[in-house]
C-alpha positions in Angstrom: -54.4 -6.0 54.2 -56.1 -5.4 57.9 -58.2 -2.2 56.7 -58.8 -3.7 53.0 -60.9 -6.7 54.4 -62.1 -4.4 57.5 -63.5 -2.4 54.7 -64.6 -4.6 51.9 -66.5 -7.0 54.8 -70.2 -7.6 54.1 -70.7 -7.0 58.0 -69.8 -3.5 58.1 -72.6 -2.9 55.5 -75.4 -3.8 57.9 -73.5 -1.4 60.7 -74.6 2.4 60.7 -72.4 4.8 59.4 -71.4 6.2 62.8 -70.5 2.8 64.0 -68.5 2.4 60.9 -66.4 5.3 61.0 -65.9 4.3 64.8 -64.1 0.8 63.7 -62.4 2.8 61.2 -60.8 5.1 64.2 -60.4 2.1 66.2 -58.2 0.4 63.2 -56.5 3.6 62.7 -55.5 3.9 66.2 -53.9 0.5 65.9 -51.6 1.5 62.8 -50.7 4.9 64.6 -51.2 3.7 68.1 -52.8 7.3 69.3 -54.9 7.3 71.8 -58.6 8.5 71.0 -61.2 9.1 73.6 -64.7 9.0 72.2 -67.9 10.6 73.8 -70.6 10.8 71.1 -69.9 10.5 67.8 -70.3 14.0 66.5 -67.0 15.4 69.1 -63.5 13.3 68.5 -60.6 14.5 70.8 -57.3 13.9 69.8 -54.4 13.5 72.5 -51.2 12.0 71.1 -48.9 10.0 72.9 -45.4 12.0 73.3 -43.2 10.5 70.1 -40.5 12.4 68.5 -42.3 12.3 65.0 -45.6 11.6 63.4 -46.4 8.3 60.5 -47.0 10.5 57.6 -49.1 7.9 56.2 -51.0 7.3 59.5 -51.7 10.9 59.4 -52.8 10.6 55.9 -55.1 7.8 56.3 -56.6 9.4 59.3 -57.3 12.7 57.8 -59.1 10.6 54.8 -61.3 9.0 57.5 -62.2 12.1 59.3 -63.3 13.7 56.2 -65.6 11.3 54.9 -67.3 10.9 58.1 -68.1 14.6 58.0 -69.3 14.7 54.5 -71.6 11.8 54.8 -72.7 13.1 58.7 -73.9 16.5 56.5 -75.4 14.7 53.7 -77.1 11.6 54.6 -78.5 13.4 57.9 -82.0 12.5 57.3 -81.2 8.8 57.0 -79.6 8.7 60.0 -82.6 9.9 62.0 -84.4 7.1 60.3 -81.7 5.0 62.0 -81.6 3.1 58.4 -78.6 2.5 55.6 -78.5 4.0 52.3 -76.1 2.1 50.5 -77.3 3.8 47.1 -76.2 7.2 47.9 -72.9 5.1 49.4 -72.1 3.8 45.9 -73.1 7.2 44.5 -70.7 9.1 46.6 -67.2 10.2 45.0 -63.8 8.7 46.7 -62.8 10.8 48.9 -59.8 13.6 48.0 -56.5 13.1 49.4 -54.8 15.8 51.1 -50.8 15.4 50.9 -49.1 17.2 53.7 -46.1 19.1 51.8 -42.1 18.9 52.6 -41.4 20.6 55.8 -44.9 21.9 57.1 -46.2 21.7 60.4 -48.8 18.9 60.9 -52.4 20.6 62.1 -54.6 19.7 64.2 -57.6 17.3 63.1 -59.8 20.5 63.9 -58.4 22.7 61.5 -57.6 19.7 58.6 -61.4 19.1 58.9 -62.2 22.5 58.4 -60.1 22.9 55.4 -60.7 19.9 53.4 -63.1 20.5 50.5 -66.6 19.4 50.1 -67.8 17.3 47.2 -71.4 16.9 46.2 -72.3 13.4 45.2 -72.9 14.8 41.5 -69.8 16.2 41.3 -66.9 14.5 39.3 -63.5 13.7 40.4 -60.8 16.5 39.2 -58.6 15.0 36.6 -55.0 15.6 36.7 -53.2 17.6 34.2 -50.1 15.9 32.4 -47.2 18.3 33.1 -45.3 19.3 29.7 -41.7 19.0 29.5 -40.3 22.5 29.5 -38.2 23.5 25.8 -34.6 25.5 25.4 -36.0 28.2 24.7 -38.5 28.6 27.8 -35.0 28.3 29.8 -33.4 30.7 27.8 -36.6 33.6 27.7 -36.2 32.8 32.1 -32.5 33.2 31.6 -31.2 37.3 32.7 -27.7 37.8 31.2 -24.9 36.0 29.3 -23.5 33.7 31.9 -27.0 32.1 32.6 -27.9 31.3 29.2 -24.3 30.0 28.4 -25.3 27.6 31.2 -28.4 26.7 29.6 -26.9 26.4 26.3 -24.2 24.2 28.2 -26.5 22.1 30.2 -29.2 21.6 26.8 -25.8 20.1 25.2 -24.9 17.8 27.5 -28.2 16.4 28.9 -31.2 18.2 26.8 -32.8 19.5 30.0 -32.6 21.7 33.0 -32.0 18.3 35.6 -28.8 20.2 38.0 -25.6 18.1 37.2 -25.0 15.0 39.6 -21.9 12.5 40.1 -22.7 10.1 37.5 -22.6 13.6 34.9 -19.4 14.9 36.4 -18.1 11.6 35.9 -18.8 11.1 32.6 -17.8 14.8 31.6 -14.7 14.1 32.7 -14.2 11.0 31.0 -14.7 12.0 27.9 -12.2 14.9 28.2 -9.9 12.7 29.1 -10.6 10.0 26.4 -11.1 13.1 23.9 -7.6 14.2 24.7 -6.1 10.6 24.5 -7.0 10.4 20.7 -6.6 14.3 19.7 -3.0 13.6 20.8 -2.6 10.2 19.7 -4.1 11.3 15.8 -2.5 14.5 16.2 0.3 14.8 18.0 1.1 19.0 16.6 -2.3 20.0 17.1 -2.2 18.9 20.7 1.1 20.1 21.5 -0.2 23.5 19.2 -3.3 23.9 22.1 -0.9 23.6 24.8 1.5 26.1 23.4 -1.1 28.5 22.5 -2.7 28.4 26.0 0.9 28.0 28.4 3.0 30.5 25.9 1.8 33.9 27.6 4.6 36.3 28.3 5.2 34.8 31.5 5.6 31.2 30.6 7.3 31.3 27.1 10.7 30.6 29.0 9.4 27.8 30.5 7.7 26.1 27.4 10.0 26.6 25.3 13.0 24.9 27.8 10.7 21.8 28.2 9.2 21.5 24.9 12.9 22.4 23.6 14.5 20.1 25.6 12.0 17.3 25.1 12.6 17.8 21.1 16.7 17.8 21.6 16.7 14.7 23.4 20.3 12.6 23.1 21.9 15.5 21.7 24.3 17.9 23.6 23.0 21.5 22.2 22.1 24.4 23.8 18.9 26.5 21.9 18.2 29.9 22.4 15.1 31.5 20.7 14.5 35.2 20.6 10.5 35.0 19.1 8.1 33.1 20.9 7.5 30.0 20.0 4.4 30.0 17.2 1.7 27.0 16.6 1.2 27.0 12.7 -2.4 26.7 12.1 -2.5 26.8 8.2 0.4 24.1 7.8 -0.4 22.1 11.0 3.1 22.7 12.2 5.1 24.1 14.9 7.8 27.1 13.8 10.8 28.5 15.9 11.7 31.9 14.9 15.6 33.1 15.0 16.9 30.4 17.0 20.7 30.0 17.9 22.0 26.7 18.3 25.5 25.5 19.7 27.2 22.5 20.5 30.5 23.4 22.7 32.0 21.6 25.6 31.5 24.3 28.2 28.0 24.0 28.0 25.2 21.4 29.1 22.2 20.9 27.2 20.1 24.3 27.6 17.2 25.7 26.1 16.3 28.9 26.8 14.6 32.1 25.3 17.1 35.1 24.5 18.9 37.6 22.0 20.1 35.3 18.9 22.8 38.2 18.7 24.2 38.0 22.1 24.4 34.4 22.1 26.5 33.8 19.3 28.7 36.6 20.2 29.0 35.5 23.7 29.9 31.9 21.5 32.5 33.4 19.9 34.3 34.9 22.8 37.2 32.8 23.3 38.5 34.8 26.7 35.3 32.9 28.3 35.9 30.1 26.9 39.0 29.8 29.1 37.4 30.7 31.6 34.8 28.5 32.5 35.7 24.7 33.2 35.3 22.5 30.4 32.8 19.6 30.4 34.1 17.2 28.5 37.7 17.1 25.7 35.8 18.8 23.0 36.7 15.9 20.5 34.1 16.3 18.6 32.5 18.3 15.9 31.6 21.7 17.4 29.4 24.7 15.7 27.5 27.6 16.4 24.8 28.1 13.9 22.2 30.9 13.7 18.7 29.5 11.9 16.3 31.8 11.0 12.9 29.6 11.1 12.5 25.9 12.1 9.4 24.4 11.0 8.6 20.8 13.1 5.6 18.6 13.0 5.6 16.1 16.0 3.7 12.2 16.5 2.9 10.1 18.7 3.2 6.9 17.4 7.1 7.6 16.8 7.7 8.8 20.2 6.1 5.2 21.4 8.1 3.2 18.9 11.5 5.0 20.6 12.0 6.8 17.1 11.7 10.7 18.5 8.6 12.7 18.7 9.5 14.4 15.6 8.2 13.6 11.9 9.3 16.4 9.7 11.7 19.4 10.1 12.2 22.3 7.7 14.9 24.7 8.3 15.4 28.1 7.2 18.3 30.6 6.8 21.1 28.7 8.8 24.4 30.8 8.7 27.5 30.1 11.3 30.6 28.4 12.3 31.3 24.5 12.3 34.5 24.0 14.0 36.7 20.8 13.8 40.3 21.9 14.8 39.8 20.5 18.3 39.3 16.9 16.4 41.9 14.2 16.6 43.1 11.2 16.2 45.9 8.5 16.9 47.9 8.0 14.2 46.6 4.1 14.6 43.3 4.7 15.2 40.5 3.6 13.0 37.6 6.0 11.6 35.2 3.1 12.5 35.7 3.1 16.5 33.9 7.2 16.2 30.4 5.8 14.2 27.0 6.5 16.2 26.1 4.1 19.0 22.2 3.4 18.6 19.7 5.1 21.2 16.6 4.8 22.1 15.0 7.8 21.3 17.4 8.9 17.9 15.4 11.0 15.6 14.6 9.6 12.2 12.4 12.3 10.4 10.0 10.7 7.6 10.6 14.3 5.8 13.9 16.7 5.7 14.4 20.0 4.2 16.5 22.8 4.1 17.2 26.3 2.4 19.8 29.0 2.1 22.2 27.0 4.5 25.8 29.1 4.6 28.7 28.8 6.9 32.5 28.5 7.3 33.9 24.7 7.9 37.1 25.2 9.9 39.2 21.9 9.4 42.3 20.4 11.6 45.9 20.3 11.2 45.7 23.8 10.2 43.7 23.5 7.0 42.9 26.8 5.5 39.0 27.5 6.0 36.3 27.5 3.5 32.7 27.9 3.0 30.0 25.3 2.4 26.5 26.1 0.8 23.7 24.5 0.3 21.2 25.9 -1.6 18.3 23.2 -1.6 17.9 20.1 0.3 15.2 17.6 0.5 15.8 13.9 1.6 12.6 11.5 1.7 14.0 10.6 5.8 17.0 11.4 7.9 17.9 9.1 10.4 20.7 9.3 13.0 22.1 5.9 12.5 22.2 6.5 8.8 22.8 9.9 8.4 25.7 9.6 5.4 23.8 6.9 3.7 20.4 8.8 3.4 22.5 11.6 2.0 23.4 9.5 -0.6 19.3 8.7 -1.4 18.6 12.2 -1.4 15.7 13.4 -3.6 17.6 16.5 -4.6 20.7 18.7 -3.0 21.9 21.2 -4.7 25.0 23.3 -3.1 28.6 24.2 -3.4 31.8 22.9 -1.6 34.9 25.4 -1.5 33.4 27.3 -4.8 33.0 23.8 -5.8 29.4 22.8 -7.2 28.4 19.6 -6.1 24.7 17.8 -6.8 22.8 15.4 -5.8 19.5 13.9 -7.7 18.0 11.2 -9.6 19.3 10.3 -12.8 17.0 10.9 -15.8 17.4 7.8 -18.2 16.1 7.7 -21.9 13.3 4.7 -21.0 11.7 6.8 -18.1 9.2 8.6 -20.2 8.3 5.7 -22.5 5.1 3.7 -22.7 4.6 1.3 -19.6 5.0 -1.7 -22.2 8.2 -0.8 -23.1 8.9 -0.4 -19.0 7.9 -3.6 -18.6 10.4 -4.7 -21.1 13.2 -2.8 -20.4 12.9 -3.1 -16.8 14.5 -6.7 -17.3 17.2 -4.8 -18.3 17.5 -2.3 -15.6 19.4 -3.6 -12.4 18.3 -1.1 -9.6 15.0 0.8 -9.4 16.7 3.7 -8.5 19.9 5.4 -9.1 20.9 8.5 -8.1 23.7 10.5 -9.7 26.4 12.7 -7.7 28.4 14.7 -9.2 31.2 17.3 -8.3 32.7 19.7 -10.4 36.9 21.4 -10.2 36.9 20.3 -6.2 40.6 21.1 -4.8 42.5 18.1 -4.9 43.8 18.8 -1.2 40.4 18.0 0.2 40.9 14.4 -0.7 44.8 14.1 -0.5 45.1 15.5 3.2 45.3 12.7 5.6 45.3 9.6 3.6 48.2 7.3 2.1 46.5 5.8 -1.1 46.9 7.2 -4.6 45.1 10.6 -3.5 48.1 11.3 -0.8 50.5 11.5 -3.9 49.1 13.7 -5.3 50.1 17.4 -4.7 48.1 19.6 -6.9 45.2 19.9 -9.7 41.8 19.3 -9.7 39.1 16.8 -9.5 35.8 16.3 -11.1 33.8 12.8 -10.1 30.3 11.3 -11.3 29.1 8.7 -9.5 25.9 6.8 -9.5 24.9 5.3 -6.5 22.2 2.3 -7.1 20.3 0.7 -4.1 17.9 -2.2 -4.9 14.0 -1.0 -3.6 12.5 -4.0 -4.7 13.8 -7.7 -5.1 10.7 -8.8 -7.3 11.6 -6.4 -9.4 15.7 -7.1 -10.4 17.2 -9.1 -12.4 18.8 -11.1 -9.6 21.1 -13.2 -11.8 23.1 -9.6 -13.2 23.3 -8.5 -9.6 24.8 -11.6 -8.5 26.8 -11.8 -11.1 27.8 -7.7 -10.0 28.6 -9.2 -6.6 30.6 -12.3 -7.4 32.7 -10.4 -9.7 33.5 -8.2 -6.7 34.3 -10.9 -4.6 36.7 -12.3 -7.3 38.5 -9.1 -7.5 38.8 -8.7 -3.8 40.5 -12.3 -3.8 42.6 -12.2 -5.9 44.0 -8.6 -5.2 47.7 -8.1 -4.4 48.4 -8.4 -0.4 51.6 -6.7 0.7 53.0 -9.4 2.8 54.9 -6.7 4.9 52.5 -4.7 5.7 50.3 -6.1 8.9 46.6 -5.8 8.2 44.4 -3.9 11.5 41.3 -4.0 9.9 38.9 -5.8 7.5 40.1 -5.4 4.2 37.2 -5.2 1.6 36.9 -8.7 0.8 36.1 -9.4 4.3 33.4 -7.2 4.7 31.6 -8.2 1.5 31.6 -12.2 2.1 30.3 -11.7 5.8 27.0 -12.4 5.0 25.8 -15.5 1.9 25.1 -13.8 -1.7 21.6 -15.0 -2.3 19.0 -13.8 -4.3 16.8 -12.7 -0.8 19.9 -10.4 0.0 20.7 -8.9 -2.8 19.2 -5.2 -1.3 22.0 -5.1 1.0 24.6 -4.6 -1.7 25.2 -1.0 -2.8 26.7 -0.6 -6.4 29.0 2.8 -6.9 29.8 3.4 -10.3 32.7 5.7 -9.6 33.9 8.5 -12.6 37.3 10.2 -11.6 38.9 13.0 -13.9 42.3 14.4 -12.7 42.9 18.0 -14.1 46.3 19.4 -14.7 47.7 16.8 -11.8 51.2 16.7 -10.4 52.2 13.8 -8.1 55.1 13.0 -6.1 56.5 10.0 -4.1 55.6 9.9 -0.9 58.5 10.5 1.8 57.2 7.1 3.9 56.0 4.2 2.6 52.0 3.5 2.9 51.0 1.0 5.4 48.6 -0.3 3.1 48.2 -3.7 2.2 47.4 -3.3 -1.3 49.6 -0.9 -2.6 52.9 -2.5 -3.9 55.9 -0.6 -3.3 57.4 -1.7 -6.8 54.6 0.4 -8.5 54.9 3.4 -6.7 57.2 5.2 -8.5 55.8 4.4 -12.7 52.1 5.5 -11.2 53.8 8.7 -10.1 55.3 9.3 -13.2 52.3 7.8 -15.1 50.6 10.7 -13.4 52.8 13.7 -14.0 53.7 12.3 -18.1 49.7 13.4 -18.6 49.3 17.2 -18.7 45.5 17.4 -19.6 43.8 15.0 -17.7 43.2 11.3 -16.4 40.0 9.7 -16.6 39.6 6.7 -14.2 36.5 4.7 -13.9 35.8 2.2 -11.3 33.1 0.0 -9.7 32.5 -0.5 -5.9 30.4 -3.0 -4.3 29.6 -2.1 -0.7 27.5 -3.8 2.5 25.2 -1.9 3.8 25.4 -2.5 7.0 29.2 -0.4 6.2 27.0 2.7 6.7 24.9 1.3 9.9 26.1 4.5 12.4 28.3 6.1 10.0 28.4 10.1 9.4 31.7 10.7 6.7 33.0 8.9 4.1 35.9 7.9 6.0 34.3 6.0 8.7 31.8 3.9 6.1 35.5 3.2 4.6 34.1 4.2 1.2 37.0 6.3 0.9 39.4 3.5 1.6 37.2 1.0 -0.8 37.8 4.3 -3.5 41.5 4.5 -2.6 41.6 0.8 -3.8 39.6 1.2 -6.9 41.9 4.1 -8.2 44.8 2.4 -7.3 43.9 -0.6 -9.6 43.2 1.2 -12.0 46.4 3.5 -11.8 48.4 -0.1 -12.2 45.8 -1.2 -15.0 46.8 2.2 -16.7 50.4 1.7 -15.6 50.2 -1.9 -17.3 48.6 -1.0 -20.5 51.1 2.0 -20.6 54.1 -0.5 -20.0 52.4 -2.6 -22.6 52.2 -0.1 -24.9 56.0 1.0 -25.1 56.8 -2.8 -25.0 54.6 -2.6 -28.1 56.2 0.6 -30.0 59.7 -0.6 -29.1 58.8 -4.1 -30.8 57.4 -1.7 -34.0 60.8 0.1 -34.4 62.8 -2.6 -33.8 60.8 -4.6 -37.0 60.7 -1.5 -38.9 64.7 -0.6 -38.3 65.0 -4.3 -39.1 63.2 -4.2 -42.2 64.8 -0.8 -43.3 68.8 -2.9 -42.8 67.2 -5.7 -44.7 66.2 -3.4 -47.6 69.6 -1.4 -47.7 71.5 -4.8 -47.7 70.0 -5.9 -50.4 69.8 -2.8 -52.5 74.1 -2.5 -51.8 73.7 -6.2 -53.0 72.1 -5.7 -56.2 74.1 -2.6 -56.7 77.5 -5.2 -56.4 
């Protein structure tokens, strides 16, 4: 503000220009506080006080100074001698040019910055500044010398659009949105992430390693041990992740391993019962154990699942399974009950939304020295497997197809005559349909010792024949859609049977009978999905029976009607039709695996047995009816011969 009214004063106008430039020094020498030492005006000496550094813009304003006392000394000369003030030629007289001292030079002396500052005439116009263009990609690339620099070009245009290097704030954000980026590739899709990671970490080096922790992430709450012979293969086309020839086993010598080897050796060195002795057991082996070869596994994995504690897994195909499932090392006490052994729930139990399987073959080894036999299963596909209710989605599967000791068994939904009609007539017949669904299982000429061995009902009498059973299994979808009051009506009819069912006062009850189970919960029409309705079709072929050596412990069987359904059973050579109804809770199959530990076997037991007695009855009946036929028509016959001897007399 000092030098703006030092200059702009109407004083210094009246000053010559000498005596001008002097106060300008003079001012200067205040800002930069420099000493100056002035003999005439045409010589300026320049001694500096010692100071570390310089004011740049002291220095600048002092070079300006110098410079345009020089050029108006050289011009104006004339007017000088004349001792007067031209202040024309002042206002014609161009600004003088600044001369920036660059990063790192060496400051010169005044001497040689006088020297080398440029002379403008009067009539000469200011240079004008040229507007510097922003440099294009492809004046980077034509500078750019090989592959790697242009790749950083490219990479740099990308991210920012110009050659500016890469500060914090870019790193930063960079790696933000990689991170963020990788949040929602594995959140939205959970196999392609994992797919990236195996297809960069499966090298020939590392495939051991991925595959244990990816293998042992996927196995989690299950005592297997997984060996793999192929590496472990991200399926691009189908968005899925395959194992190829894997060998999985379940014993109690081993922990929970998965590893990468020979599918070969492993099931041979599974089979080797020597080291099984050998090495120290883990746990009893009371369990199910098996040692399955599959040929190709097929997995897709999300993320949401894993968060809600469901698995990481969403579908699973298997292909080619072929082995050994061995159950003589299960037992039980003879007191025991099949529902202490159903599935605790986990955190972390699979529950696939998709399950299939094909060309599944191997030899199911039973206890008590039950001959073996092979189970196949040619097709599988169930709409979800869970863990907790394994048996029960069986029973909803979309179709299974297989065969049971030569025995063909199926599983599928049953085709009714209304399914293909108009949707008017579905609308009207659907009043008349209970269930939404129903699926039909059916077995054909099973062995009867599969379902005699082990139990005491009706099915432990008898000894030989064959069996052949249709069942349609009918679980409500939708409540909106039944006819609530038929259901009910279903239910209570149930109930009533259960209640007023023959109880064996001798025999002490250690479980909920049947009736128990069904009234634990109120029959409304907001529960009626948790009822499952079995229509049940038995036909005995070529049976033969026999009274058991013990009495049953069973509370409905009465010891009276033992022997007449024994020889009920062996009086019919071709074959026995029994039909039956049950009515089961659902929450019977909440952890259960068999048929035994739902009790749906024992609620099937029942349901033959009454109808054995209603057979029995009618049969009773019937002979109570023929006798009453002869006796009337020997009667009448007397009658007639008396009075034909009568007449005769």
């Amino acid at each position: 503000m000092r030098l703006h009214r030092l200059l702009g004063s109407r004083a210094l106008h009246r000053i010559p220009k000498a005596q001008s430039l002097l106060l300008h020094m003079s001012f200067l020498r205040s800002l930069a506080r420099p000493q100056f030492l002035v003999s005439r005006p045409s010589q300026i000496l320049w001694r500096a006080r010692p100071r570390p550094t310089f004011n740049r813009s002291s220095n600048v304003l002092f070079s300006v100074a110098a410079s345009r006392y020089l050029s108006h000394r050289k011009d104006s000369a004339p007017e000088r001698s004349e001792g007067t003030f031209n202040s024309e030629a002042q206002k014609k007289a161009p600004p003088p040019q600044k001369i920036p001292f660059k990063h790192g030079e060496e400051e010169k002396p005044l001497a040689d910055q006088t020297k080398s500052a440029p002379k403008l005439s009067p009539e000469q116009p200011s240079p004008k500044v040229e507007e510097r263009k922003p440099i294009t990609k492809e004046q980077l690339l034509a500078r750019a010398n090989n592959v790697i620099s242009r790749l950083g070009v490219r990479f740099k245009w990308l991210l920012k659009k110009s050659n500016r290097p890469l500060n914090t704030d870019d790193y930063s954000a960079l790696f933000s949105w990689l991170m963020v980026g990788n949040a929602l590739v594995l959140i939205l899709g959970t196999t392609t992430f994992v797919s990236l990671l195996i297809f960069v970490f499966n090298t020939v080096f590392a495939q051991e390693f991925v595959a244990r922790k990816l293998g042992e992430f996927i196995t989690k709450n299950s005592n297997l041990t997984v060996t793999f012979e192929h590496a472990i293969v991200p399926g691009w086309s189908d968005g899925k992740i395959s194992f190829k020839k894997c060998f999985v086993s379940r014993r109690p010598k081993l922990s929970k391993r998965f590893f990468k080897g020979s599918q070969a050796e492993a099931f041979a060195k599974s089979m080797d019962k020597s080291d099984r002795m050998t090495e120290e057991a883990v746990d009893d082996g009371n369990y199910t154990q098996f040692d399955l070869t599959i040929e190709e596994v097929n997995i897709s994995l999300s993320f949401s699942k894993w968060v809600n504690g469901t698995g990481i897994v969403d579908t699973m195909e298997m292909k080619g399974i072929r082995g050994v499932v061995d159950r003589t090392h299960v037992h039980w006490d003879p007191d025991d009950d099949a529902t202490n052994y159903k599935n605790v729930y986990q955190v972390g139990d699979f529950e696939f939304n998709s399950f299939r399987m094909e060309d599944v073959l191997f030899t199911l080894l039973q206890p008590n020295n039950f001959r073996p036999f092979e189970v196949a299963i040619y097709n599988c596909e169930l709409a979800r497997l869970r863990k907790h209710w394994l048996f029960y989605d069986f029973l909803n599967a979309n179709n299974m197809s297989g065969a049971y000791d030569n025995a063909l068994f199926t599983v599928h939904k049953r085709q009714r005559l209304n399914d293909f009609e108009e949707v008017n007539n579905d609308q009207k017949a659907s009043a008349k349909q209970l269930y939404k669904r129903v699926n039909r299982l059916r077995v054909d000429s099973l062995n009867i010792d599969h379902l005699n061995t082990g139990l005491e009902g009706p099915f432990g009498w008898i000894s030989s024949g064959k069996v052949d059973m249709i069942g349609d299994v009918m679980v409500p979808e939708d409540v909106k859609e039944l006819n609530v009051s038929e259901i009910v009506g279903i239910i209570a009819a149930s109930i009533q049977k259960e209640a007023t069912r023959y109880r064996n006062p001798e025999v002490n009850q250690k479980k909920q009978d049947h009736f128990t189970r069904l009234t634990n919960d109120n029959t409304t029409s907001s529960d009626v999905s948790k009822y499952l309705v079995l229509d049940l079709t038995i036909r005995l072929n070529n049976v033969r029976a026999s009274v058991p050596f013990k009495a049953p412990e069973l509370s409905y069987v009465n010891y009276a009607l033992i022997r007449p359904i024994v020889a009920y059973i062996n009086s019919r050579n071709a074959f026995i039709e029994v039909t039956s109804r049950v009515v089961k809770n659902i929450k019977d199959f909440s952890g259960s695996w068999t048929i035994y530990d739902s009790l749906l076997m024992d609620d099937i037991s029942e349901e033959v047995y009454d109808s054995f007695v209603d057979y029995v009855a009618d049969d009773e009946a019937r002979l109570v009816r023929m006798r009453k036929v002869a006796f009337w028509s020997i009667q009448l016959l007397v009658q007639v011969i008396v009075f034909g001897l009568g007449a005769l007399a």
